[in-house]
C-alpha positions, 0 to 999 in steps of 0.5 A: 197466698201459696201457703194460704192455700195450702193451708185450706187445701189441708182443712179440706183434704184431711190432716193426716193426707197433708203429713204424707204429701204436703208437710213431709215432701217425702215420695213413696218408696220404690221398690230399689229402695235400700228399705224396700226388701226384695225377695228373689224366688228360686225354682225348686229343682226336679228330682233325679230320675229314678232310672226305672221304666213304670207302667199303669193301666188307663181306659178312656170312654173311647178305649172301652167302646173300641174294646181295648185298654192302654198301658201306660210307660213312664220312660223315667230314665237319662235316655230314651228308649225304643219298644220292639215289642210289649207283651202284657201278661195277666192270669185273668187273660187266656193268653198273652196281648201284644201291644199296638202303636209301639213308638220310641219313648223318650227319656223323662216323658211318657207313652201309652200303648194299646192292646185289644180285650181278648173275647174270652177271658179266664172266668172264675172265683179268683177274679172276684177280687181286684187288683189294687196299686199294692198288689197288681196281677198284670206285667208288662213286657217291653223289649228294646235294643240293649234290653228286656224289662217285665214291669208290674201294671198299677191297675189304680181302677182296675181296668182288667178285672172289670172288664173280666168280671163283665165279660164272664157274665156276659158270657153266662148270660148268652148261655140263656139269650143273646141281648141286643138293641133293635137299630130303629128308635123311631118309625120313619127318617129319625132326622124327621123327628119333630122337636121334643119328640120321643122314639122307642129303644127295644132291648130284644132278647133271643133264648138259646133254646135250652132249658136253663137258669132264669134271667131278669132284666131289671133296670137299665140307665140312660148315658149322657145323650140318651134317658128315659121318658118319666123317670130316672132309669128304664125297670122293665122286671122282665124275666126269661129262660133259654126255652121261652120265647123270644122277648121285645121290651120297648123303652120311651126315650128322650134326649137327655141334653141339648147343648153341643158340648154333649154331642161332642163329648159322648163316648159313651152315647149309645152303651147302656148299663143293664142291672140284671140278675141270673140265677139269683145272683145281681149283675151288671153289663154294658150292652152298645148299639150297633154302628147304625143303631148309634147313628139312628139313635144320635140324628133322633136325639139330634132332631128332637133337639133342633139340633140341624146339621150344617152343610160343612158338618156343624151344628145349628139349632 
């Protein structure tokens, strides 16, 4: 009867399910097994540390509304090292920056430190061309107990020479007008706003009074929270010289998002980049609100999006 079975179970299963289970009686291999070969992985060892201090330029969305940028130190050696001073030094800047947040770097590990944008930049043909990872114009200077380094700056997005190109047009177009954002973007409470509403962002333009070359303000973007009602970018075309009259353009304006991620991720919400042209020549800046306008600007974007704040700072919507 046994073997009866099997001998059914065998037509019903399939011949080849019987050879490996029934006929055979063999188990499948385990892995300790002689048969079965194990492989062991070893980790790949480090390399040996090149004994050396590197330093590289960054900027975060935070750094360039702060007006700053960090120089990074890649502390590469067997013991760590402990800055009393870094000094960076670069022919596009007047004078030398004094590095901030100095602290100890320990060894094999690395630190960023923060040095303030000088206001006045050196402006002239020879920032028209970048540093690159090849040839850097910025050093470094850190001095330690036991030692003193001058380390060349890798600028990979070229963080100094942007920041000199903006600030000298910014320079030559306040020789024709100050620009600025009006801090009101709607009528009343901007947290009154009702959903979906819109508000106005004016760009006020004040000349010098002195006659001069003409500037035109020909596009300006929205960023992440703040965009244009209708299009992709605001084109006002307007142009004025330092003898005209003060100019006010009103641009419609909307949230660009609604989700919280947005909020929560917005350096940037409230800097605007103007494509403009002075003289004839093409530019671009980065014009920020105020601190109050910011705020004005974000409880409308909040509102217009339903988005409520909570008694404990939250959000719900």
């Amino acid at each position: 009867m046994r073997a009866g079975t099997v001998a059914a179970g065998c037509l019903l299963l399939g011949l080849a399910a019987c050879a490996d289970d029934t006929i055979s009686g063999a188990a499948p291999p385990s892995p300790s097994d002689p048969g079965v070969p194990t492989i062991t992985v070893s980790a790949v060892p480090e390399p040996p540390p090149t004994g050396l201090l590197i330093a590289d330029m960054r900027q975060s969305s935070r750094d360039a509304a702060a007006g700053r940028m960090q120089v990074w130190i890649d502390n590469d050696t067997l013991e760590d090292v402990t800055p009393t001073r870094i000094t960076y030094r670069d022919p596009r800047f007047r004078t030398p920056l004094k590095g901030e947040r100095l602290r100890e770097i320990p060894a094999q590990s690395t630190r960023g430190f923060q040095f303030h944008l000088p206001p006045r930049p050196t402006c002239g043909t020879s920032n028209d061309v970048p540093a690159t990872l090849d040839d850097p114009l910025g050093t470094v200077t850190v001095e330690y107990p036991g030692g003193t380094e001058t380390l060349d700056v890798a600028d990979e997005t070229d963080v100094a020479g942007r920041y000199t190109l903006a600030r000298c047009l910014e320079i030559a177009i306040g020789q024709v007008a100050t620009l600025g954002w009006s801090d009101r973007v709607t009528e009343g409470d901007p947290m009154q706003t009702p959903v979906g509403g819109e508000g106005v962002l004016e760009l006020v333009l004040v000349p010098t009074g002195r006659p001069g070359p003409e500037l035109t303000i020909d596009t300006v973007s929205g960023t992440p929270i703040l965009s244009p009602v209708g299009t992709d970018a605001w084109r006002p075309s307007a142009s004025i010289s330092g003898d005209d009259d003060p100019l006010r353009l009103s641009l419609p304006l909307k949230p660009t998002r609604c989700d919280a991620h947005a909020f929560a991720e917005s350096g940037g919400a409230t800097a605007f980049k103007i494509g403009l042209t002075l003289d004839g020549e093409p530019g671009q800046i980065t014009l920020r609100m105020t601190a109050e306008g910011a705020a004005n600007a974000i409880a409308f974007a909040r509102a217009s999006c339903g988005m409520l704040e909570t008694v404990d700072g939250g959000v719900e919507g």
